[in-house]
Every structure is written in C-alpha cells, then in structure tokens.
C-alpha positions in Angstrom: 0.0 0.0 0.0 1.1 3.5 -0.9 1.1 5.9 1.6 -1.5 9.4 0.2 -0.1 12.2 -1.2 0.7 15.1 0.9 -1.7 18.0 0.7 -0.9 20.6 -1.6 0.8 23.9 0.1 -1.5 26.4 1.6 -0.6 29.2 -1.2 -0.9 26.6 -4.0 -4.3 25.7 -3.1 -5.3 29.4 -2.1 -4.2 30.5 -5.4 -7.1 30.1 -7.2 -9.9 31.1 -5.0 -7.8 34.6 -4.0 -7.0 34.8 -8.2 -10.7 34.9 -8.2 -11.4 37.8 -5.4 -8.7 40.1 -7.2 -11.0 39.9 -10.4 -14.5 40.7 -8.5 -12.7 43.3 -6.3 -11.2 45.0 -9.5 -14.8 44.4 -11.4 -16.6 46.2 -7.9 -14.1 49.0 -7.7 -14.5 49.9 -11.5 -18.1 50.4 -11.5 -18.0 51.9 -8.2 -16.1 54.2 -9.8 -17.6 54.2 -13.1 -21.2 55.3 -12.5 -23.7 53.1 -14.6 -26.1 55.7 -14.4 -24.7 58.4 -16.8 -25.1 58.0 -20.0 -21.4 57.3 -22.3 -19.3 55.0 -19.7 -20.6 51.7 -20.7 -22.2 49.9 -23.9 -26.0 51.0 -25.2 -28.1 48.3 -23.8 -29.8 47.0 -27.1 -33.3 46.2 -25.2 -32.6 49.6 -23.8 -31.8 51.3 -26.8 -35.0 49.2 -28.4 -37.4 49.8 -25.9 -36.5 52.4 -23.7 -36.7 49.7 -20.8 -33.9 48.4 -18.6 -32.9 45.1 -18.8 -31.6 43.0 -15.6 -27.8 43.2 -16.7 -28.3 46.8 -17.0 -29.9 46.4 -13.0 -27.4 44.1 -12.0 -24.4 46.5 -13.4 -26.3 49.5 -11.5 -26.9 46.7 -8.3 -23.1 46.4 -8.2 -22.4 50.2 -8.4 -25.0 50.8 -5.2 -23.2 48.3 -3.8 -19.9 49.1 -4.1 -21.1 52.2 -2.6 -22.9 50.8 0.5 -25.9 51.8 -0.8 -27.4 48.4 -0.2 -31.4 49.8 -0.3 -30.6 50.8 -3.7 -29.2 48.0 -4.8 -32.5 45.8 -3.6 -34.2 48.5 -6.3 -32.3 48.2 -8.9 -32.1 44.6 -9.4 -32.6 42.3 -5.8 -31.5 38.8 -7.6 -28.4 40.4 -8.4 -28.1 41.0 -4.7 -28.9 38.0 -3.8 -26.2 36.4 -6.3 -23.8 38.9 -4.4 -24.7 37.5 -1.5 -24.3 33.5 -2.7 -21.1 34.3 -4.1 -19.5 35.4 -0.7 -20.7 32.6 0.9 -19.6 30.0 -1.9 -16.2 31.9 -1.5 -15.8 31.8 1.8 -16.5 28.1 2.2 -13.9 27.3 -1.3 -11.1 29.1 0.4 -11.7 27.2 3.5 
C-alpha cells in the first residue's frame, strides 16, 4: 500500500480562490467608480436602446455600483437577484477558500 499524497501547500491551493477575489474586487471598484447611471461609460443596452426599458444586466451592473457604494437599499431596487447572487457568491467563496 502506498502511503497518500501530501496536501498541496497552503498558497498553491489558495491561489485560485484569492485569483478569483482580485477579479471581482477589481470588477466592484471599477463600477463603483464608473457610474452606470450616466449616460457614455458603458455599452447602449440593445433592449434599452430598443425599448426604452432596462434590462436585468443593465440592473445588475447599477446593483453592483449601489453596492460598491454601501448603498445596499438601492441596490435591492435596482435589481434584488443580483443581490442575492452577491450574496451566494460570498458565501460560496468563503467556504472554497476554506
């Protein structure tokens, strides 16, 4: 009988769930700095641009910005499943890196 491989390092196995932080962190802090509300930042939504209406990418991306802003009231407002999703995804992380 062989005996089981030894567990990876703590950075090596750290790597990828902090690799994936850096990206949302850098996504958060460029549209909380990059309001989704003015016009000329961002893309035209094509159902906006169609309909006049706001899809629920265009809610999520002005969720995140309330977010990023502590606005969390807002947030609910603009698009609540995308707060919710927020939400999952912290916990998902949290319990990957761990």
């Amino acid at each position: 009988m062989t005996p089981p491989a030894p567990a990876p390092a703590l950075g090596r196995r750290l790597l990828a769930p902090l690799a994936t932080l850096a990206g949302v962190v850098a996504a958060f802090t460029y549209v909380g700095l990059v309001d989704p509300n003015e016009s000329g930042h961002y893309p035209v939504c094509p159902m906006y641009a169609l309909t006049g209406l706001y899809c629920p990418g265009c809610g999520g991306l002005r969720s995140a910005h309330a977010i990023a802003h502590g606005e969390v009231a807002t947030a609910l407002g603009d698009n609540a499943l995308a707060v919710v999703g927020y939400a999952a995804f912290a916990v998902v992380w949290v319990v990957w890196a761990v």
